[in-house]
N, C-alpha and C positions, 0 to 999 in steps of 0.2 A: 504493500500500500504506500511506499515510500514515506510510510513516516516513523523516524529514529527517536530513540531516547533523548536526542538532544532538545526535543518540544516541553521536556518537563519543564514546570511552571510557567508554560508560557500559553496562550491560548490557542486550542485546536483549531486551523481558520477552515479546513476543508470539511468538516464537522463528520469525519472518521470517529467512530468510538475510540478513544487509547486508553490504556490502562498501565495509569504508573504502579501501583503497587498493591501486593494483597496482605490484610493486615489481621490475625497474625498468617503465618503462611504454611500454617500446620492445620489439620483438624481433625477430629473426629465425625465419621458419618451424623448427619443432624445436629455439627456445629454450623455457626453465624460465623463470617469471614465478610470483612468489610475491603470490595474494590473498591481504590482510588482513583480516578482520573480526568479526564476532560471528554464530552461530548458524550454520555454515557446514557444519558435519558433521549429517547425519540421527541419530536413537538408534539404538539395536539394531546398531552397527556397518557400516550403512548405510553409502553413498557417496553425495556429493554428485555432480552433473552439469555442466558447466562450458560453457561456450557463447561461442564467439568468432563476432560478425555471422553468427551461423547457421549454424556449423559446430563440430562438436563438438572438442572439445580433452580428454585425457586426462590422468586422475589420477595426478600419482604420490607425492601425498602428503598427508593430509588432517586437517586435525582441528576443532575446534570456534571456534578463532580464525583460523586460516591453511588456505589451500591451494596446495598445488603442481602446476603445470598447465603440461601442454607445449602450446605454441602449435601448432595443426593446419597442414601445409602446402592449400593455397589459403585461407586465412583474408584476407579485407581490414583496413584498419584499421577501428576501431570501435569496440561496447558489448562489454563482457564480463559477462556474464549467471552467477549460479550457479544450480541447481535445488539444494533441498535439502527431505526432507520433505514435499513437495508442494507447497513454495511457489517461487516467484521471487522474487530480491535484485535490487535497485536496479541502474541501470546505470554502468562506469566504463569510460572511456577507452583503447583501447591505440590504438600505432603499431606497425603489421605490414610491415616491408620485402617488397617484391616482387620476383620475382624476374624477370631482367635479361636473365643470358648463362651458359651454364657449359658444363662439358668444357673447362675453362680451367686452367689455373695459377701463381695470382698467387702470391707471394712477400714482396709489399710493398703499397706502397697505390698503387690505380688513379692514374691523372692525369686531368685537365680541362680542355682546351684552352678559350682567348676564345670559342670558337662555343658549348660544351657538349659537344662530344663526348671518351666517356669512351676511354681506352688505358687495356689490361689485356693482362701479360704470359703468355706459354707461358711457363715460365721451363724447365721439365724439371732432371733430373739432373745435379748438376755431370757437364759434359764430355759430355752429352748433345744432340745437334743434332738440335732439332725442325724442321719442314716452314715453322712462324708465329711468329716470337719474339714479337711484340706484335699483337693485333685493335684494331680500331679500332670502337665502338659509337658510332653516331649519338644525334642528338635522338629519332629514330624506332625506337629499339632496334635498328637492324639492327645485325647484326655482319658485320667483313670484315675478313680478314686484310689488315693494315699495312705492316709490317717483316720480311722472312728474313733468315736466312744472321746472324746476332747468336745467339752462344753463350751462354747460360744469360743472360737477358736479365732486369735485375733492378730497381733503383732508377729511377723515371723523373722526370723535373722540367721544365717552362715555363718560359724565358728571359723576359724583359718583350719581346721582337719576334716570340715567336709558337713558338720552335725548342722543340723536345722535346731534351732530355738524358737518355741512358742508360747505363744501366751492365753491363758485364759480369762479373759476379762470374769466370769461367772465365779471361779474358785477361788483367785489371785495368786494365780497360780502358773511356774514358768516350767514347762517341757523339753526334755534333750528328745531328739527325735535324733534314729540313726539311719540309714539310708535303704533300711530294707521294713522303715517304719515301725519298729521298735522302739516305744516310749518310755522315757521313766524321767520322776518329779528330778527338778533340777532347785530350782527356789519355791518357795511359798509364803502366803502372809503381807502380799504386796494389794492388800486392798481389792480395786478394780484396775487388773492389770491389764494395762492395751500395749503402746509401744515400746522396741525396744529395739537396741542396735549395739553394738560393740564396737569398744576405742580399738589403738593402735597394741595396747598390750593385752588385747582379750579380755577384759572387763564388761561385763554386760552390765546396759543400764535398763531399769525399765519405769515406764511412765505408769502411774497408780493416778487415775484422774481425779482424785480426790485432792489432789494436790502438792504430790510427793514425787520425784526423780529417786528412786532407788539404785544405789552401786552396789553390782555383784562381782567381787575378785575370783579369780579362778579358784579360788580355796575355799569357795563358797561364803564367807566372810560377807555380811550383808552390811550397810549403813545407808542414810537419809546422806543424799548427794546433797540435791536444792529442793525448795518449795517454790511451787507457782500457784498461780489464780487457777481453780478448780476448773473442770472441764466438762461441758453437756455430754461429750459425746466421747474422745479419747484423747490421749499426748500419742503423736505421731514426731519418732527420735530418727535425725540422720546425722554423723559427725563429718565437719566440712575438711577439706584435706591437712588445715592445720595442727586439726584435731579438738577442733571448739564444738561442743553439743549443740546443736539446733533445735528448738522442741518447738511446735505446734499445737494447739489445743482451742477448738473452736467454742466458744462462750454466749451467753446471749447478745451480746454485740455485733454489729454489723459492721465492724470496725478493729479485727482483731490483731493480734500480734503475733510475730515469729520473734521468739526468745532466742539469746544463745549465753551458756554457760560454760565459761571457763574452767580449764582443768583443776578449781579449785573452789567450784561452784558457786562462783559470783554469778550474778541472773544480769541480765540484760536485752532491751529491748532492742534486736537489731533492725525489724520494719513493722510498723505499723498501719495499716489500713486494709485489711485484705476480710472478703467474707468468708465464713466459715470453712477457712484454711485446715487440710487434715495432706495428709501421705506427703513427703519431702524425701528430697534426692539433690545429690550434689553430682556434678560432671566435673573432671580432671581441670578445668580453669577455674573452679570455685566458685563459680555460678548455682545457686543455690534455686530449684527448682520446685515449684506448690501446687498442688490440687487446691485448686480456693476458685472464689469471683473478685474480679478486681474490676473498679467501677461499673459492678451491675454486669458484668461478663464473668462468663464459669467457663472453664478450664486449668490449663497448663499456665501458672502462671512464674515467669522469668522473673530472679532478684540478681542481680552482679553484686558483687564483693563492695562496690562502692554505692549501694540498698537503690537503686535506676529498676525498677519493674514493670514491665509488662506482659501481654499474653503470651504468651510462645503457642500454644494449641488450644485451640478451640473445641470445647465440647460438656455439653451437659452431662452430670450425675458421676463427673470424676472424682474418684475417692483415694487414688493411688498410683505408682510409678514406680519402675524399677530399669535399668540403665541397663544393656547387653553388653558383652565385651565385642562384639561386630556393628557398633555404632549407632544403634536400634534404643529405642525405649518399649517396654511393657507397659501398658495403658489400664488401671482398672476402673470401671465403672462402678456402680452398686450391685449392675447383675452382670454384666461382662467383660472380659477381656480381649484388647486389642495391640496387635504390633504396629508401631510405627517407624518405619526406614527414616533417621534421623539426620546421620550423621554428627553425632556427640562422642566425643571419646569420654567412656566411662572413668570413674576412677579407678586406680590399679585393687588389686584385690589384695587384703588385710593379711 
């Protein structure tokens, strides 16, 4: 159509649809992705058309600089095309997570064992005893139930020798899980235990959302890490690569905070303003990554090391995240999980 990037900011005269950018440029099927550009709405009250790799995506908001467009489910990733007026705009970019596994119920962020395969919890109703506390998804997408008989089955974590660590928020109570699923009590007495994660020397912490970070040394040796503002729903723990604790804990406010505590459990507020933030992950730059809403948008939400946030992926009812070592993220919803082709270098493994 001869017309180049070098038109940004400048007014389209030949009134081609272009499209400078799509915001964020990740999403989940049935997320909201905002195109930017010039010439984008038809006259007459027209509607533009919107085209994701050959599947149509729906309007739901439009004007002559921006459009508002829900990502179609089966869309791949790709070009995002608009019709407008009878012409075609230039091609840009998304990434479209696919989907995985569902009729599920995660609660927190999946796990990733040394092989690649993903565990993703049934967590059910406090006090609710499901059939499968945890599934276990292969390299090959299959699913199979893992783990039973684990009450409301909730935070999960990787030891550096291989064990999965779980939590039961119902008992408060913490499980070594061995890889042929094999349980036995590892901690107990941690209240409503939800999240939990391990430092650099194998210390497990776990979030008691009553209001308590608990430290477990390898010698089983328990103590009160820090105390935080109490939690509706759970503390969701990731340690950033310096090795600062990260905790999240979504409250009645619509204005919440990501804490971070020092290896010496000082508290502090590192951002403020995010809606009911749960599951966090760090990537090898230290970008510190949120299941939350930020201004009135849910998803994938990006913090940089110098607290700068925005969406990174768009999409309803995320509740969790976990990083591939092949530059992928795991997506979890409330009832499903999804892979997304990312391009993130993980952090290195503990």
């Amino acid at each position: 159509m001869g017309i180049s990037d070098t038109l940004l900011g400048r007014k389209n005269v030949d009134g081609h649809p272009f499209i400078e950018a799509i915001e964020p440029a990740a999403s989940l099927p049935g997320g909201e992705v905002r195109i930017i550009g010039k010439s984008l709405k038809p006259p007459k009250l027209g509607r533009p058309q919107v085209d994701f790799s050959g599947v149509a995506g729906s309007i739901v908001m439009s004007s002559e600089d921006f459009v508002i467009a829900r990502v179609p489910y089966g869309a791949p990733s790709g070009q995002v095309i608009i019709q407008s007026n009878g012409h075609s705009s230039n091609a840009r970019e998304i990434k479209i997570a696919q989907p995985v596994a569902e009729n599920l119920h995660p609660v927190a962020n999946p796990a990733i064992d040394l092989e690649g395969n993903i565990f993703v919890t049934f967590s059910g109703g406090r006090g609710q005893k499901v059939p499968v506390s945890i599934y276990k998804i292969d390299t090959n997408y299959n699913v199979r139930p893992f783990l039973s008989d684990l009450m409301n089955a909730t935070g999960m974590a990787f030891d550096a020798e291989g064990f999965m660590y779980v939590s039961s928020r119902y008992e408060g109570t913490v499980y070594r899980v061995a890889s042929n699923g094999t349980m036995t009590s590892y901690a107990e007495g941690m209240g409503i235990a939800t999240g939990i994660a391990f430092d650099h020397d194998q210390n497990l912490y776990v979030g008691d959302r009553t209001g308590t970070i608990w430290r477990i040394a390898r010698n089983r040796e328990m103590f009160v890490f820090a105390t935080l503002e109490p939690s509706v729903a759970a503390y969701h723990l990731a340690f950033s690569p310096s090795g600062t604790l990260y905790v999240t804990g979504p409250t009645t406010s619509s204005f919440d905070v990501v804490y971070s505590i020092d290896p010496h459990g000082t508290v502090e507020t590192f951002y403020r303003g995010l809606g009911r933030p749960q599951g966090i992950a760090f990537d090898a730059a230290g970008n510190l990554y949120v299941a939350a809403s930020l201004a009135g948008k849910r998803g994938i939400v990006k913090i940089t090391p110098d607290k700068k946030a925005s969406l990174a992926v768009a999409g309803h009812g995320l509740v969790g995240l976990a990083f591939t070592r092949t530059g992928g993220a795991v997506l979890a919803t409330t009832n499903s999980v999804f892979h997304l082709t990312w391009g993130i270098q993980a952090l290195p493994l503990i």
